[in-house]
C-alpha positions as CSV (number, residue, x, y, z in Angstrom):
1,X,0.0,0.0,0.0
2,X,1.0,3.8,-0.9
3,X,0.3,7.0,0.7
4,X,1.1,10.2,0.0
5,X,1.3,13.5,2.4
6,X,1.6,16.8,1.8
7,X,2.9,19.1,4.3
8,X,4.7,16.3,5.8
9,X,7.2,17.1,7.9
10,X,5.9,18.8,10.8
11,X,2.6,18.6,13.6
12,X,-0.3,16.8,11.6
13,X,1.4,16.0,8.5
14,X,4.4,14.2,10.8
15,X,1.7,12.6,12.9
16,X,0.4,11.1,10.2
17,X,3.4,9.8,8.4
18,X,4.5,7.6,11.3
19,X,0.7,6.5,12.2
20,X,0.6,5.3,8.2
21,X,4.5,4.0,8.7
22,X,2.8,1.7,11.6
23,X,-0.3,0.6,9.8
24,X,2.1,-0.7,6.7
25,X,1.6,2.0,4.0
26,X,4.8,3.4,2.0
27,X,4.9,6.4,2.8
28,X,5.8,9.8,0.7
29,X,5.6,13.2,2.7
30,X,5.8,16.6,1.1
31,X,7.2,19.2,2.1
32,X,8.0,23.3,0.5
33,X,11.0,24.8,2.3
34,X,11.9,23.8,5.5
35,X,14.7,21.8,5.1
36,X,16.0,21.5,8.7
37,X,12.1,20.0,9.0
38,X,12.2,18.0,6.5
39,X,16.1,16.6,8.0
40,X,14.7,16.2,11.5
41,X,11.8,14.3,9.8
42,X,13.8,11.8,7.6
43,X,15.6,10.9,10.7
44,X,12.6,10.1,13.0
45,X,11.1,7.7,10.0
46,X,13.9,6.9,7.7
47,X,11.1,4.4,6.2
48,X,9.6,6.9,4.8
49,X,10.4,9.0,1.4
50,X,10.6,13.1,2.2
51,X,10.0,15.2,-1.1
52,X,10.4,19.0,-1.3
53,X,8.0,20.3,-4.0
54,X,5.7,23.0,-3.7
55,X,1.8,22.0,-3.4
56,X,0.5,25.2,-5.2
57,X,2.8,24.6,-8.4
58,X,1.0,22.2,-11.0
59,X,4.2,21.4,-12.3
60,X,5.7,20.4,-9.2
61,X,2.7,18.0,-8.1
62,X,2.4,16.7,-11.6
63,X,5.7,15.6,-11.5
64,X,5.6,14.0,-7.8
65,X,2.5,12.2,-8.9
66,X,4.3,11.0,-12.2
67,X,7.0,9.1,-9.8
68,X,3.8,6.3,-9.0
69,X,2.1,3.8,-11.1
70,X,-0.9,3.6,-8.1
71,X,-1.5,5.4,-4.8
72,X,-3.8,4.1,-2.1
73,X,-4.2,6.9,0.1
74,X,-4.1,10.5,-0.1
75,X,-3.7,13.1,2.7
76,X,-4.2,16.4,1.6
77,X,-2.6,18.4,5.0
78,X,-0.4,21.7,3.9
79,X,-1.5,24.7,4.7
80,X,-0.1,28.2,6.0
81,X,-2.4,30.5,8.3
82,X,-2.9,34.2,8.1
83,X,-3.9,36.6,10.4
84,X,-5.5,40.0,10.3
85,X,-8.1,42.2,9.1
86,X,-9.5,42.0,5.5
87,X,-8.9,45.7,4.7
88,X,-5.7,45.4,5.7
89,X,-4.2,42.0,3.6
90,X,-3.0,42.2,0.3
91,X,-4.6,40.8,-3.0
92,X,-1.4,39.3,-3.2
93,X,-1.4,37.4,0.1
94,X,-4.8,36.2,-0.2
95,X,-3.8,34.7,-3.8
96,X,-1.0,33.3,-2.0
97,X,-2.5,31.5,1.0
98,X,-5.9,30.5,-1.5
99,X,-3.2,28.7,-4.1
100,X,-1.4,26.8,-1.1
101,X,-4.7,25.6,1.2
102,X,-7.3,25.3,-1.7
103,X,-5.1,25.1,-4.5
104,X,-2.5,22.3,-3.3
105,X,-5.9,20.1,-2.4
106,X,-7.3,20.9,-6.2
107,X,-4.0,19.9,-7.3
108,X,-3.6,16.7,-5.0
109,X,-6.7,15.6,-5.8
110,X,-6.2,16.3,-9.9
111,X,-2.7,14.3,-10.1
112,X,-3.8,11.6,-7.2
113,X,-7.3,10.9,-8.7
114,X,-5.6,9.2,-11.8
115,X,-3.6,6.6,-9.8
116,X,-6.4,5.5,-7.9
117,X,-8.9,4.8,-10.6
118,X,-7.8,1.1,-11.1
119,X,-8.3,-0.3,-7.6
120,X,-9.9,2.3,-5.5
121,X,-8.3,4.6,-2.7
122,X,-9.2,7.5,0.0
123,X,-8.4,10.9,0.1
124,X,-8.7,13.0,3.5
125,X,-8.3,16.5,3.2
126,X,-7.1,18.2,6.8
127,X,-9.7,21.5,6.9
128,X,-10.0,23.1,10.7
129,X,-12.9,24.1,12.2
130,X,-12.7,27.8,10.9
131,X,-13.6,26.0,7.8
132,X,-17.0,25.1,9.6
133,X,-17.6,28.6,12.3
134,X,-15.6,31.5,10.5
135,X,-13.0,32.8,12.6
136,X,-12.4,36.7,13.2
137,X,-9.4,38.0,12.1
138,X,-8.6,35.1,10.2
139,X,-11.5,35.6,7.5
140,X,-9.5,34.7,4.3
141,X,-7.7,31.4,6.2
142,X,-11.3,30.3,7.0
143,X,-12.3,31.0,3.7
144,X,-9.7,28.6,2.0
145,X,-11.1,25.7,5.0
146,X,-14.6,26.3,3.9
147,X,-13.4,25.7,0.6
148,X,-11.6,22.5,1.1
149,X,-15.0,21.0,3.0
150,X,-17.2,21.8,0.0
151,X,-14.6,20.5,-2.4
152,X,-14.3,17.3,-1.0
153,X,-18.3,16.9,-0.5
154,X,-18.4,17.4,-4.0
155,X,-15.5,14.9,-4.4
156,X,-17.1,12.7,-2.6
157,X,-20.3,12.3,-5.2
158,X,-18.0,12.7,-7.8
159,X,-15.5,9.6,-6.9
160,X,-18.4,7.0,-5.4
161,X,-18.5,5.3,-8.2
162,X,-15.1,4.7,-8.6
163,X,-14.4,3.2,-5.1
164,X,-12.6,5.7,-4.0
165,X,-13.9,7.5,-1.0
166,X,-13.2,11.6,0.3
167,X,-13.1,13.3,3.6
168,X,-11.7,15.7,5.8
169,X,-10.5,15.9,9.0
170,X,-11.6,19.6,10.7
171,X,-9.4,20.5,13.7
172,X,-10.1,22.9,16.6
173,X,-6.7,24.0,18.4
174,X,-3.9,21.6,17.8
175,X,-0.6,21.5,19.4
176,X,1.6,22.7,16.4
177,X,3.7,25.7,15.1
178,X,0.9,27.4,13.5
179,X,-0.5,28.4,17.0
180,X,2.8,28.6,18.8
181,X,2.3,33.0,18.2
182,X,-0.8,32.6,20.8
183,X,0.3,34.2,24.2
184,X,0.1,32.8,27.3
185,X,-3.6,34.7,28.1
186,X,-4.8,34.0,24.5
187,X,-3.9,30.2,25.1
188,X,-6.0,30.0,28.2
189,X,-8.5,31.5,26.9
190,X,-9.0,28.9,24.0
191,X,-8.6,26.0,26.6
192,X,-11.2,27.2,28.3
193,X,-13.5,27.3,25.8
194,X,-12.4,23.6,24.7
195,X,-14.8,20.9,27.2
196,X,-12.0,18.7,26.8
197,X,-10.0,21.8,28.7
198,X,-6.6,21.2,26.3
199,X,-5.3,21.6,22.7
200,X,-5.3,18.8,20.5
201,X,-2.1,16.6,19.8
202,X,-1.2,16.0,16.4
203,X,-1.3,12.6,17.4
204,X,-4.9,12.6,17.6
205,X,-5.6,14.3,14.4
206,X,-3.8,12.0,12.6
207,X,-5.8,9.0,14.4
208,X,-8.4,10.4,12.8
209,X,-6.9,10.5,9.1
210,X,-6.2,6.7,9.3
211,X,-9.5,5.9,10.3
212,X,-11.0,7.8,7.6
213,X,-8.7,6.0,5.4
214,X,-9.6,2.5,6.5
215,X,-13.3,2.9,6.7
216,X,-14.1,2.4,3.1
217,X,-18.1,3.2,3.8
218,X,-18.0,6.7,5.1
219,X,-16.9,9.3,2.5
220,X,-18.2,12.5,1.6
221,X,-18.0,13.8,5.8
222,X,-16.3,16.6,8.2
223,X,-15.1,14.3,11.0
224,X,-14.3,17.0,13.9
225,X,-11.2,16.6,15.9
226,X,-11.8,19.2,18.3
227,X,-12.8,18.5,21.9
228,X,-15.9,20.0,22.0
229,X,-15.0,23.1,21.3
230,X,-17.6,23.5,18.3
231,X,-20.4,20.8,18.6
């Protein structure tokens, strides 16, 4: 069995590499510019294959893709956050941010679909639950979420037929880098609006993507990961 993962190298993307590692897959991770990540990564699961290729360039994934004859599994996790008001972000960043967190799942999906035709296969797609609630001052990253969640329900209808099933994953607050910027106040203030009372590990999330990838009769569904915070 093959899987691929983009954004591989770090919190849910890393998680996720090792759970599929465990559960027999080969595994390919992604990964854009970090190479001291991507070094640290290759030495925590030297069984897997580390790839540097950027998810919002069509060449780049085309090529990637071309390296398989088949794929089983497809987690669709890269993404960058942004913060701030509308008025005040660029045309430029928004294209930026849109291309890598809707644009590298549009181009996972376009390059994956083909080697999962034959046999069958899953795709999971890691959204977060912005992508389901809006959340202030981060109106265009929940914007690319919400994208990601129709696009795979879509997917989902689109793929039945051919045995191949889609999903997502939507977070609340994980443990990673993307919410390392949130001060000590601002973190408490999030855990107490979590009923669990405590972030997410990355662990957990990708606990999640496997089972999504093993259940071969749920597809098409947002499969929250997030303690309560949004029920």
């Amino acid at each position: 069995m093959r899987a691929l993962v983009t954004g591989g190298t770090k919190g849910i993307g890393l998680a996720t590499v090792g759970r599929l590692i465990e559960e027999g897959y080969l595994v390919t991770a992604l990964y854009h510019r970090d190479e001291a990540a991507a070094e640290a990564a290759k030495k925590r699961y030297p069984a897997a294959e580390f790839l540097r290729a950027d998810v919002a360039n069509a060449g780049e994934m085309q090529a990637v893709f071309a390296r398989f004859p088949s794929l089983d599994a497809l987690v669709l996790n890269a993404g960058v956050p942004l913060f701030g008001q509308v008025q005040d972000i660029s045309f430029e960043t928004y294209r930026s941010v849109m291309d890598t967190n809707f644009g590298g799942v549009f181009l996972g999906a376009k390059y994956g679909i083909p080697k999962m035709l034959e046999k069958g296969g899953a795709i999971v797609a890691v959204s977060s639950v912005w992508g389901e609630t809006g959340g202030s001052c981060e109106s265009i990253y929940s914007a690319t979420k919400g994208a990601v969640q129709s696009f795979i329900k879509a997917l989902a209808k689109e793929l039945a037929p051919a045995m191949i099933t889609a999903n997502c994953v939507s977070p609340g607050v994980v443990e990673t880098e993307m919410n390392a910027h949130l001060s000590a106040g601002e973190r408490a203030a999030l855990e107490e609006e979590i009923p669990l009372g405590r972030y997410a590990r990355p662990e957990e999330v990708a606990e999640a993507i496997v089972f999504l990838i093993e259940s071969r009769y749920i597809t098409g569904q947002i499969l929250p990961v997030n303690g309560g915070f949004h029920i």
